[in-house]
C-alpha positions in Angstrom: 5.2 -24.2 -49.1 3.8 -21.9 -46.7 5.3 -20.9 -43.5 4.0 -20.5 -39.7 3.6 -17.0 -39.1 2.4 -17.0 -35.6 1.7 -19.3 -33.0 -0.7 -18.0 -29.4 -2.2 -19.0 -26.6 -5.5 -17.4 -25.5 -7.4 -18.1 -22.6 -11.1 -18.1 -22.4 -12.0 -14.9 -21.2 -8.6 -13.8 -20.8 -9.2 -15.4 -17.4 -5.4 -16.3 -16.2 -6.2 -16.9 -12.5 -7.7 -20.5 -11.0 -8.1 -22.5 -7.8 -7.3 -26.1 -7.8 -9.9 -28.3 -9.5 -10.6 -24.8 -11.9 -10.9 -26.1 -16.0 -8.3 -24.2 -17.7 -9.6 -23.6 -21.3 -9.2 -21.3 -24.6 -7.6 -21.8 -27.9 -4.3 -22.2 -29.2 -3.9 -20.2 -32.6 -1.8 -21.3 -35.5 -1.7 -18.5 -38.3 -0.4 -20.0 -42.0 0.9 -17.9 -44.5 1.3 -18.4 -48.4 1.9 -17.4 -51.4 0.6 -19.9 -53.3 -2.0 -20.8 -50.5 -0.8 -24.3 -50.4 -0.6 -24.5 -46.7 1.9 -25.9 -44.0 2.9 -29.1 -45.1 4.7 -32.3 -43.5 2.9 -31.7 -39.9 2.7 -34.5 -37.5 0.9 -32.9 -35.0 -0.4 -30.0 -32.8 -0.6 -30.7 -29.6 -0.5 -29.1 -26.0 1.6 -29.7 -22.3 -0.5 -28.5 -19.1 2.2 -28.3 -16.7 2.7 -27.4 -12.9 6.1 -27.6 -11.1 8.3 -26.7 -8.2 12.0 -26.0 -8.9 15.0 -24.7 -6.2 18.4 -24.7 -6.9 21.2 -22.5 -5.5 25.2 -22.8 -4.6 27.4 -23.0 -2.0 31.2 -22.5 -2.0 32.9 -24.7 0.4 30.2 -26.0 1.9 28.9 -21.7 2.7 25.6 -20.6 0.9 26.4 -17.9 -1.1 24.4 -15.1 -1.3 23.4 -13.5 -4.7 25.6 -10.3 -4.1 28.6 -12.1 -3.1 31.5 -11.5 -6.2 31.4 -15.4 -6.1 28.0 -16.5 -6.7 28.1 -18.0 -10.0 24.6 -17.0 -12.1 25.4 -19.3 -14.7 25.3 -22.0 -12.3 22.2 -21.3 -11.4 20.6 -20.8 -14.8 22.4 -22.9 -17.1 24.6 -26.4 -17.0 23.3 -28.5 -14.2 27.1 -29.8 -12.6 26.6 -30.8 -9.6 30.4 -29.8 -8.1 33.5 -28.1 -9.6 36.8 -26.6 -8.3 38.2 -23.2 -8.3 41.6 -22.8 -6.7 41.3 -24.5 -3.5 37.5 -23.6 -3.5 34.7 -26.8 -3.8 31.4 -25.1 -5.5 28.5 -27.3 -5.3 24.7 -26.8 -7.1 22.2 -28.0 -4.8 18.7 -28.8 -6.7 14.9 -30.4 -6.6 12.2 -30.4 -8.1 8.7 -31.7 -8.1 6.1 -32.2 -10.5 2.2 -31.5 -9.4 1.1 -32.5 -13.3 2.1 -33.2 -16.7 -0.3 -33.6 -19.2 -0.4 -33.6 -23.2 -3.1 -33.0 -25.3 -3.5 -33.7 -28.9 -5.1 -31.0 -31.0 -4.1 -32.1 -34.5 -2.7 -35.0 -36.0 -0.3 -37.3 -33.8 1.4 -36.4 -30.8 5.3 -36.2 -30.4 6.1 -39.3 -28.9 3.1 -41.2 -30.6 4.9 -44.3 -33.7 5.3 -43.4 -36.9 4.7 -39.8 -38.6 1.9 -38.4 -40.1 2.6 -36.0 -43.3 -0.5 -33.6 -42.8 -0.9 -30.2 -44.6 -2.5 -27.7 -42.4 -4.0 -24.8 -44.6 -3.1 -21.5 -44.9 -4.9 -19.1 -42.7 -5.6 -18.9 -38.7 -6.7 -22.1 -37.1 -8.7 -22.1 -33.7 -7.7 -25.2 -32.0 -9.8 -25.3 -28.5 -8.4 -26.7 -25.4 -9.3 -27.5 -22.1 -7.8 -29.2 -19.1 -8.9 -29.6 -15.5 -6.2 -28.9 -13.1 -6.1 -31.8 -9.8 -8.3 -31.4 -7.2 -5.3 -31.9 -4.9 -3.6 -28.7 -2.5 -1.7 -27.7 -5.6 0.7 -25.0 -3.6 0.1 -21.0 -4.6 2.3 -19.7 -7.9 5.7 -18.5 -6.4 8.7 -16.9 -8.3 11.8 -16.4 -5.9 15.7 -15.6 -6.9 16.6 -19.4 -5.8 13.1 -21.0 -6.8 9.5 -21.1 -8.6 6.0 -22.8 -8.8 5.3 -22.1 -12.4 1.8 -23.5 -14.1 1.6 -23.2 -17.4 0.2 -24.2 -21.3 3.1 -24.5 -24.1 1.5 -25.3 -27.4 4.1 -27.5 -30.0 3.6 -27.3 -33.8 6.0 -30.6 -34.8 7.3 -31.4 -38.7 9.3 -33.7 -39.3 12.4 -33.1 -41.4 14.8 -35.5 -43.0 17.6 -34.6 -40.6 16.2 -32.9 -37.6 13.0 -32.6 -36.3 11.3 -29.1 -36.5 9.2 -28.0 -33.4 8.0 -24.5 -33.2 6.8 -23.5 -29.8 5.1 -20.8 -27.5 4.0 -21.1 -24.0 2.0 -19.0 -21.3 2.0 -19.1 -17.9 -1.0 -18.8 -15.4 -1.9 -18.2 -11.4 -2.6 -20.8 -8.9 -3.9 -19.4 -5.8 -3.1 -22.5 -4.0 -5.3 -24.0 -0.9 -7.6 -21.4 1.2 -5.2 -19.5 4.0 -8.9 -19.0 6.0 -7.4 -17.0 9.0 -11.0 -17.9 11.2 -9.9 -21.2 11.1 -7.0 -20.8 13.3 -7.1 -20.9 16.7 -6.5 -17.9 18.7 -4.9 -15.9 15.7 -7.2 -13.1 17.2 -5.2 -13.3 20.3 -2.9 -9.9 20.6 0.9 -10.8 21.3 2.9 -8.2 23.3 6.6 -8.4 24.6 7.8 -6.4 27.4 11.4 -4.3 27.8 12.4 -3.2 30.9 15.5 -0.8 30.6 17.7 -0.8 33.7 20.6 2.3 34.6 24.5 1.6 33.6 23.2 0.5 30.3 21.2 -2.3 31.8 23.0 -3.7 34.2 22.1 -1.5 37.2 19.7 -2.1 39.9 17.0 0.2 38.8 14.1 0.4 35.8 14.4 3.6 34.3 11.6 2.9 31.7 9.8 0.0 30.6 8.9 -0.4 26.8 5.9 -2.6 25.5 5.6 -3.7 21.9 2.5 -5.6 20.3 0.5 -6.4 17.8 -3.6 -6.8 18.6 -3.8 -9.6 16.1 -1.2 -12.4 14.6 -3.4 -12.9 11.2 -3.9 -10.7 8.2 -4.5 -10.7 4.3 -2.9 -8.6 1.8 -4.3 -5.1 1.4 -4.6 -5.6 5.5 -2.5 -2.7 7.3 -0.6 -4.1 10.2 0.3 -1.0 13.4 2.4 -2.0 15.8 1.0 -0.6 19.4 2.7 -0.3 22.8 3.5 1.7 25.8 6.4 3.5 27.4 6.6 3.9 31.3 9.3 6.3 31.6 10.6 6.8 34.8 13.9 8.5 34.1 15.1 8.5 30.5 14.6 10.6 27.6 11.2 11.7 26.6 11.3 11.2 22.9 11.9 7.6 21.5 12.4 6.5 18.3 10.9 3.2 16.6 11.3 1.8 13.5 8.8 -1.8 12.6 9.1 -3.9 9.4 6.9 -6.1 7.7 9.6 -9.0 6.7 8.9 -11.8 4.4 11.2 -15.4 4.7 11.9 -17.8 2.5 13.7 -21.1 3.3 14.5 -23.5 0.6 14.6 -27.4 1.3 16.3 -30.1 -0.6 17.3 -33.6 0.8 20.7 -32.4 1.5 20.6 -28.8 3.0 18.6 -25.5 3.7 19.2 -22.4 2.1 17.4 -19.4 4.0 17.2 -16.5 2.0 18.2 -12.9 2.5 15.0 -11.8 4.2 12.9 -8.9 2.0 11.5 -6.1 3.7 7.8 -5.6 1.9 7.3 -2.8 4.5 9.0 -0.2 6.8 8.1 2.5 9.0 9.6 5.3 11.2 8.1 7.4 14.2 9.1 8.8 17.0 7.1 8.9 20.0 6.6 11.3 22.5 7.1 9.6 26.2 7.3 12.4 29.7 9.5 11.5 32.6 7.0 10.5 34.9 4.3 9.8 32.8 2.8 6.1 31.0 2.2 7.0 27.2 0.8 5.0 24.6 2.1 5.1 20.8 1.3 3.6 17.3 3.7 3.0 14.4 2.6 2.0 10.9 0.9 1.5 8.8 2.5 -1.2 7.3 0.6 -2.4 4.3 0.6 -5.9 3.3 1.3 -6.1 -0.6 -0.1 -9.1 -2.8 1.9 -12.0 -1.5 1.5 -15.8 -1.1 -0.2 -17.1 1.8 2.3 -18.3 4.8 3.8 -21.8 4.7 3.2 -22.2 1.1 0.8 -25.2 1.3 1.2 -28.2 -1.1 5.0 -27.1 -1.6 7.7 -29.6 0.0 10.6 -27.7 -1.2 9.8 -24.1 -0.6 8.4 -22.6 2.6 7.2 -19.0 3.1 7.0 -17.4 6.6 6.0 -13.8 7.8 6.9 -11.3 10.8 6.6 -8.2 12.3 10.1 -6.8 14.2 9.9 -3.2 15.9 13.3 -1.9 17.1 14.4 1.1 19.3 18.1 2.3 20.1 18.2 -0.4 22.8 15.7 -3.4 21.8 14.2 -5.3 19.0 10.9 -7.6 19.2 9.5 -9.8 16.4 5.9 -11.0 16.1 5.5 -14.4 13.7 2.2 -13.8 11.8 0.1 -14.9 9.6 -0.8 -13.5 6.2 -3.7 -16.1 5.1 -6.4 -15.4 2.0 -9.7 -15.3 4.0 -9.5 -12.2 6.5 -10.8 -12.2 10.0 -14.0 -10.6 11.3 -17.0 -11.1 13.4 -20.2 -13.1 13.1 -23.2 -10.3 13.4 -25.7 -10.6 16.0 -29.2 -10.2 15.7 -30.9 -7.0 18.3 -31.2 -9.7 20.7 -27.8 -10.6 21.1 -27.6 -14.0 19.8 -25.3 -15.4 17.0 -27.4 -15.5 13.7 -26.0 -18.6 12.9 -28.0 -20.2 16.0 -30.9 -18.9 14.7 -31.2 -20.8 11.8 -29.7 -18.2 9.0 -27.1 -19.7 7.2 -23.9 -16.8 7.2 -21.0 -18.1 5.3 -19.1 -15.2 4.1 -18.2 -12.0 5.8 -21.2 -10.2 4.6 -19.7 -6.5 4.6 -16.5 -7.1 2.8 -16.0 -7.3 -1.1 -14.6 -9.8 -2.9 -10.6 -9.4 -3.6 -9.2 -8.8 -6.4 -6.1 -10.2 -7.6 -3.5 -8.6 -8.0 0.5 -9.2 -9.2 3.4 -9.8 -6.8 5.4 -6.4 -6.4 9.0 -6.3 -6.5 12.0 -7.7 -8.8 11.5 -10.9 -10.5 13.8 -13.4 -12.2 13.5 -13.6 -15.9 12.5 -16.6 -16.8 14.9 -18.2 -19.3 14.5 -21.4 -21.4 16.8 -23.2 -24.1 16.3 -22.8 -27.7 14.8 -19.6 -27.7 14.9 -19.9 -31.2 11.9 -22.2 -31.4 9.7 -20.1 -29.8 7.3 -17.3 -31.0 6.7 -15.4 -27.9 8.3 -14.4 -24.7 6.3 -14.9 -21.4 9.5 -13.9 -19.4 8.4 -11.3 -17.4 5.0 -13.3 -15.9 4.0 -12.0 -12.7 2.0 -14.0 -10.1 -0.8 -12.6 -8.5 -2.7 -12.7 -5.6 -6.2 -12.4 -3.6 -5.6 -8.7 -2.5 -8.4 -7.2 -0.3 -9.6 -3.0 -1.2 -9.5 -2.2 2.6 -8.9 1.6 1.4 -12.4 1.5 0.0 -14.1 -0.5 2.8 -12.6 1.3 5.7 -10.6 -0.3 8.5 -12.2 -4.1 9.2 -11.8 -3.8 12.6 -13.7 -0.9 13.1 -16.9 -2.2 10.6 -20.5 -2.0 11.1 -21.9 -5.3 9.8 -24.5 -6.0 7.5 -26.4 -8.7 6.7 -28.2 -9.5 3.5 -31.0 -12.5 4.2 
């Protein structure tokens, strides 16, 4: 009898990136072997799972969310058996969880499927077998691909070969995972996210509680929206009337994720994706402007994580000083922000009958993978399967600004 030697999913064109409504297609590969060339026998089927989901799940000891470094956060807990509650001592641990389902779809490629009455005792030959697949994915706001310590949105194609035995069904298995981009972030779309946001600090003698301003200390950003490959400066001034004349400022680019079940929020520990230092150069006497950054936007999710109900995704700026700290909510969307050229006369093109849908100077991104640890991702009966796809990486519209030069500071072109 010959035995299954491998088992693969290939995508057409290697293509692993799609948009909702996108037909996700290629072949799944089933590889015989034999000696005596008498092929894989008592098969009931081949046949393939399209599947997109949203998981969350974390823990919380007496009724307190417990953070992933804390000695008592319990990994198994989160990985493995799903009880609910247990005790420890006089401690109450609970596992909060959801989930929800965007699709679940099977596809028959040979013979019967799994669920389907009766078995089929088919003999596939020995050899490699090109089974092709294709599957459209739901025109509906399927939410972008997300992997997170507490929760996921995972899409993917597993691929089961099923023979029946007399005692226990035989399934050999392999699966691979694939990038949603989710629904268009299009940053022109939202009103006045080209409005510049600025927070003023007025520092007062005997550590603020005097009568006088010794310095005031402005903090802004020009913009609240930008895409990844964007590099954000936080800009300001310092009137200093009587302190000292160097200050020193340090701004973050900060990403937040909250977690939503029907019981509770869990925020998460918020992750730093960027961080810079400076020190700025202020005379007594004297108004002085400054810049800090860059901070460069890596490839991340869009904000708000659209189509999601359990996870939600927010972004924002903080700049600090010895005695203040602002934060600027933004916006990190997938369509970047620019400027409608104007013909030598002055007027719009649009108006004048020219049809100008896409920013006409910048390239298309590219997409690249999220940065930063990942959780493996773990399934049961690893035995069954013939590949690992534990270390997939989403990945995201990411914009060359290094190449194109700063988008603010453009000269437009227009192809007609």
């Amino acid at each position: 009898m010959g035995i299954l030697r491998d088992l693969e999913i290939v995508y057409d064109s290697n293509r692993d990136v799609f948009s909702q409504g996108d037909i996700v297609k290629g072949w799944a590969i089933v590889d015989v072997q034999t000696d005596e060339e008498m092929g894989l026998k008592n098969v009931q089927g081949i046949s393939m799972q399209f599947k997109g989901k949203a998981k969350i799940v974390w823990i919380t000891k007496d009724q307190q969310n417990l953070r992933s470094g804390h000695p008592d956060y319990r990994l198994e807990y989160i990985q493995g058996p799903s009880q609910r509650q247990w005790q420890d001592g006089t401690s109450t641990y609970e596992r909060h969880q959801a989930s929800e389902v965007y699709f679940n779809n099977t596809l028959v490629l040979f013979g019967s499927g799994q669920k389907d009455s009766g078995t089929q005792d088919l003999t596939l030959p020995s050899g490699r077998h090109n089974f092709p697949f294709q599957f459209q994915l739901p025109k509906t706001d399927l939410p972008a691909s997300f992997e997170g310590l507490n929760g996921y949105v995972r899409y993917k194609t597993k691929v089961v070969v099923a023979i029946p035995k007399s005692l226990k069904n035989k399934k050999y298995k392999t699966e691979k995972h694939f990038t949603v981009l989710g629904p268009d972030v299009d940053l022109n779309l939202i009103p006045s996210i080209q409005e510049p946001m600025t927070i003023d600090n007025e520092i007062r003698n005997f550590c603020g509680c005097g009568p006088d301003i010794e310095a005031v200390v402005s903090v802004g950003l020009s913009k609240q929206g930008y895409v990844p490959g964007e590099s954000i400066y936080v800009n300001g001034q310092v009137d200093n009337r009587d302190l000292s004349e160097h200050r020193d400022f340090t701004v973050y680019l900060v990403q937040k994720i909250s977690y939503q079940d029907k019981r509770a929020t869990r925020e998460t520990a918020k992750k730093v994706l960027a961080k810079e230092k400076s020190t700025v150069a202020c005379p007594r006497g004297r108004v002085s402007d400054y810049k800090v950054g860059p901070l460069p936007i890596p490839p991340v999710p869009s904000s708000d994580l659209a189509g999601c109900n359990l996870i939600n995704i927010d972004y924002f700026v903080q700049c600090k000083d010895r005695t203040h700290s602002a934060k600027f909510p933004i916006t990190v969307g997938s369509v970047p922000l620019w400027t409608h050229p104007t013909s030598d006369q002055g007027a719009p093109l649009e108006n004048q009958g020219v049809q100008n849908t896409e920013c006409p100077y910048l390239p298309p991104p590219r997409y690249e993978q999220v940065t930063g640890e990942m959780q493996r991702i773990r399934r049961r009966n690893m035995d069954e399967y013939f590949s690992e796809d534990q270390l997939f990486l989403p990945r995201y519209p990411y914009f060359d600004f290094a190449a194109t030069g700063d988008l603010e500071n453009m000269e437009p072109t227009l192809n007609v």
